[in-house]
C-alpha positions in Angstrom: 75.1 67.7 211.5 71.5 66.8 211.4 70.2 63.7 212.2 66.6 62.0 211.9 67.5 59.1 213.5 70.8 57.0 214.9 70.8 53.9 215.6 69.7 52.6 218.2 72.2 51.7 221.6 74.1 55.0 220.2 71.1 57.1 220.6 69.6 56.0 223.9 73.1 56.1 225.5 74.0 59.6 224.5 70.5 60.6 225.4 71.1 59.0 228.8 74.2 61.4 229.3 72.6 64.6 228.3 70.5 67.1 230.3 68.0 69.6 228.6 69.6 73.4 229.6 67.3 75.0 227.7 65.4 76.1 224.7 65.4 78.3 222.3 63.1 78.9 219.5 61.1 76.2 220.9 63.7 74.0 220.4 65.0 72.3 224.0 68.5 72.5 223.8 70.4 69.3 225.5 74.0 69.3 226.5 76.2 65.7 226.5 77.8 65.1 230.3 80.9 64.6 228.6 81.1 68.2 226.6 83.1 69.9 229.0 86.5 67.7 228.5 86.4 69.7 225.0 87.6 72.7 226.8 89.6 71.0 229.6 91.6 69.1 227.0 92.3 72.3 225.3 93.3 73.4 228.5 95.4 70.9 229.4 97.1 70.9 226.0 97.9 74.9 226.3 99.5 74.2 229.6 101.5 71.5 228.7 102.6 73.7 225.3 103.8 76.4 228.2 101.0 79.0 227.5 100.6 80.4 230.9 97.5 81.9 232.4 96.2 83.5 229.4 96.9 81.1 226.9 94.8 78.4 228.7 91.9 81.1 229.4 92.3 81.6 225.5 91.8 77.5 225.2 89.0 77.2 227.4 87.4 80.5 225.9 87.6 79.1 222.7 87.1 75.7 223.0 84.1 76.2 225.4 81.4 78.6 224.8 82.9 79.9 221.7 82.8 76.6 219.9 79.5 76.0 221.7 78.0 79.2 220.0 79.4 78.0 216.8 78.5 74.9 216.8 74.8 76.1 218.0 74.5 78.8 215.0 75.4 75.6 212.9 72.7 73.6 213.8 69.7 76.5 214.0 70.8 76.3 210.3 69.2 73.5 209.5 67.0 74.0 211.8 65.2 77.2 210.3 65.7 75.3 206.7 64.0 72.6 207.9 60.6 75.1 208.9 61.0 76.6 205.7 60.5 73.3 204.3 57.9 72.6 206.6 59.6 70.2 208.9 59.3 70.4 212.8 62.8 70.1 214.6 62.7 68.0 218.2 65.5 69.0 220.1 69.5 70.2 220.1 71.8 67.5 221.1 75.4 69.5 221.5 78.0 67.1 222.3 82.0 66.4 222.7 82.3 66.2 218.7 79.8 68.9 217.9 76.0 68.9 217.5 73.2 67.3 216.1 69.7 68.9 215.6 66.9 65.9 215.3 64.4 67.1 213.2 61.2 64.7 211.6 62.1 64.7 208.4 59.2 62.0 206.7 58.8 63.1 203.1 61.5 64.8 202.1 62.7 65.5 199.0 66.2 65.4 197.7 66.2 68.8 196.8 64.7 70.2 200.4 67.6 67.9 201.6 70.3 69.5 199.8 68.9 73.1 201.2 68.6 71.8 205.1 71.9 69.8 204.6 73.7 72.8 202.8 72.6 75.6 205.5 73.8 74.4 208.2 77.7 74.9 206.6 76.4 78.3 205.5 76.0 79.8 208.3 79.8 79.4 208.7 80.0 82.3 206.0 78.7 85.5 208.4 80.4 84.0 211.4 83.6 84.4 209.6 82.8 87.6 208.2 81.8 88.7 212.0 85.3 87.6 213.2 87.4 88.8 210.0 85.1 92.5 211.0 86.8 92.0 215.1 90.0 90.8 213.8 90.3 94.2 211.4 89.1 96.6 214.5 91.5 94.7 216.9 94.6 94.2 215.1 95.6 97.8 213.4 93.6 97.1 210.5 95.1 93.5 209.7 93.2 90.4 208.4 95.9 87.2 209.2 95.6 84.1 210.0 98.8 84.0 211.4 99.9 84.5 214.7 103.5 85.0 214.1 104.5 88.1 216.4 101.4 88.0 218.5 101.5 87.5 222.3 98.9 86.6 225.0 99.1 89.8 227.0 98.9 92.3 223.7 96.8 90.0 221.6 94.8 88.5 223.2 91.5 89.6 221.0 93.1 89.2 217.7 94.2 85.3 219.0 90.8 84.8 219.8 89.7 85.7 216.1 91.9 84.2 214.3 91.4 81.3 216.3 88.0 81.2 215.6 88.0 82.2 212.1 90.5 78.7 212.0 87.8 76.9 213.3 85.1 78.0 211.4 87.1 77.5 208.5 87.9 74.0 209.4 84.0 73.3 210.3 83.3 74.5 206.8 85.7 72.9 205.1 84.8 69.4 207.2 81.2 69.4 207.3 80.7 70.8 203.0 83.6 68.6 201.4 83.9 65.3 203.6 81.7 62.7 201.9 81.5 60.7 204.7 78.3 59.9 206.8 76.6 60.8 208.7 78.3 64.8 207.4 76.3 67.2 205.7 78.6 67.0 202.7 77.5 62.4 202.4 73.4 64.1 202.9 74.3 66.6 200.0 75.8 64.1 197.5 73.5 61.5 198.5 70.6 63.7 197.3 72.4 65.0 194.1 72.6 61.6 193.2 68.9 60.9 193.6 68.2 63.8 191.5 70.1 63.0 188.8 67.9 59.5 189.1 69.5 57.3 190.6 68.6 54.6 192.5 68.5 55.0 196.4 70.2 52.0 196.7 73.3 52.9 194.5 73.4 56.1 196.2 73.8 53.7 199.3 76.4 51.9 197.8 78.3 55.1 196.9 78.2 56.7 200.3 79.1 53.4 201.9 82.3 53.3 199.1 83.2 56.9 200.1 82.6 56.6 203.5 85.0 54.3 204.4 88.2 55.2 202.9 87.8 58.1 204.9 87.0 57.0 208.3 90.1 54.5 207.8 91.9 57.9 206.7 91.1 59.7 210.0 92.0 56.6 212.1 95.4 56.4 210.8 95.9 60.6 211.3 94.3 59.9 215.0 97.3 56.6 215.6 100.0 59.1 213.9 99.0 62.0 216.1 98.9 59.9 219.2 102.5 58.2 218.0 103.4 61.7 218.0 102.4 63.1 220.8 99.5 65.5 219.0 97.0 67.5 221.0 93.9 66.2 218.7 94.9 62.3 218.7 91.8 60.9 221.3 89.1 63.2 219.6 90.6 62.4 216.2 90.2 58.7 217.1 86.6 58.9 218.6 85.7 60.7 215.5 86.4 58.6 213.2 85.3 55.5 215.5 81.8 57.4 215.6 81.6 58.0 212.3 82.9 54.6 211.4 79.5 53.2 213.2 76.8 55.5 210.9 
């Protein structure tokens, strides 16, 4: 996501726990203290599945610089919409539930807002063409995103892909079609709305009206998966706790 702001004690304490690695572009790149259980709870979650070795290399490969590419590529997406709009970016924040670019944004329209909003999901569309490409070359010339069949030791590229091509799926899907703020998809609507000339407040009431049922809706899949023992119930949770506080 993209964010010109956040409020206040939310801002200044995940600033506090994030270090500037580096920048690209011109763009300083900062990286939360806390990113690093993202891989270590995949980790842990592989081993206690009974992956072995390789399986919780896959995790950690996956869920560590993988997903930190991705999530990266996601962001530079609005960020380069954002110069073509004539905006200037400040910096990267990537963090335990994924990124956020903070970019000075005074004067937008709604329709600039729909194209920085809308390419950051975008560039989800070459990714998975890039992965489907690896997957074909890997696999005997089979797209799937199944892994019925497929083992560590002889798979272990194809797993990769068609774990990543899940995930980038899922970030799609999540960030273009969840109305819920601060997601691109609540920046999109939100700007549709205005264009279609409404007032900003009603748009506020909307996103408020839509935002809600789905936090509550990701706070009661977080309880069942920690009821049931799932692998995703704490970040499911501190999702939809964060997002419940936009």
């Amino acid at each position: 996501g993209h964010r010109s702001g956040l409020p206040t004690a939310i801002a200044s304490c995940m600033e506090k726990l994030s270090l500037q690695v580096c920048s690209i572009g011109g763009v300083p790149i900062r990286i939360h203290a806390l990113l690093p259980l993202v891989a270590g709870m995949a980790a842990l979650s592989a081993a206690a599945a009974g992956a072995g070795t390789l399986g919780i290399l896959m995790a950690v490969i996956v869920s560590g610089p993988l997903l930190l590419l991705t999530v990266l590529i996601h962001e530079f997406g609005h960020i380069t919409a954002a110069r073509r709009c004539g905006f200037k970016p400040d910096h990267v924040l990537l963090w335990p539930l994924g990124g956020l670019a903070y970019i000075s944004k005074d004067g937008i329209t709604p329709k600039e807002q729909v194209f920085v909003s809308s390419m950051g999901p975008a560039t989800h569309l070459p990714m998975l063409a890039i992965w489907a490409v690896i997957l074909v070359a890997t696999n005997d010339g089979r797209i799937t995103l199944s892994t019925s069949g497929m083992w560590y030791d002889s798979h272990f590229v194809p797993l990769i892909c068609i774990a990543m091509l899940t995930n980038n799926i899922a970030m799609l899907v999540f960030n273009l079609f969840v109305p819920c703020i601060p997601l691109d998809c609540s920046q999109i609507l939100v700007s549709l709305l205005l264009m279609c000339g409404y007032e900003a407040n009603f748009a506020a009431k909307v996103m408020v009206g839509v935002s809600v049922p789905v936090v509550l809706l990701l706070l009661a899949w977080g309880a069942y998966m920690f009821i049931t023992g799932g692998a995703t119930a704490s970040m499911s949770l501190v999702l939809a706790l964060w997002l419940g506080l936009q």
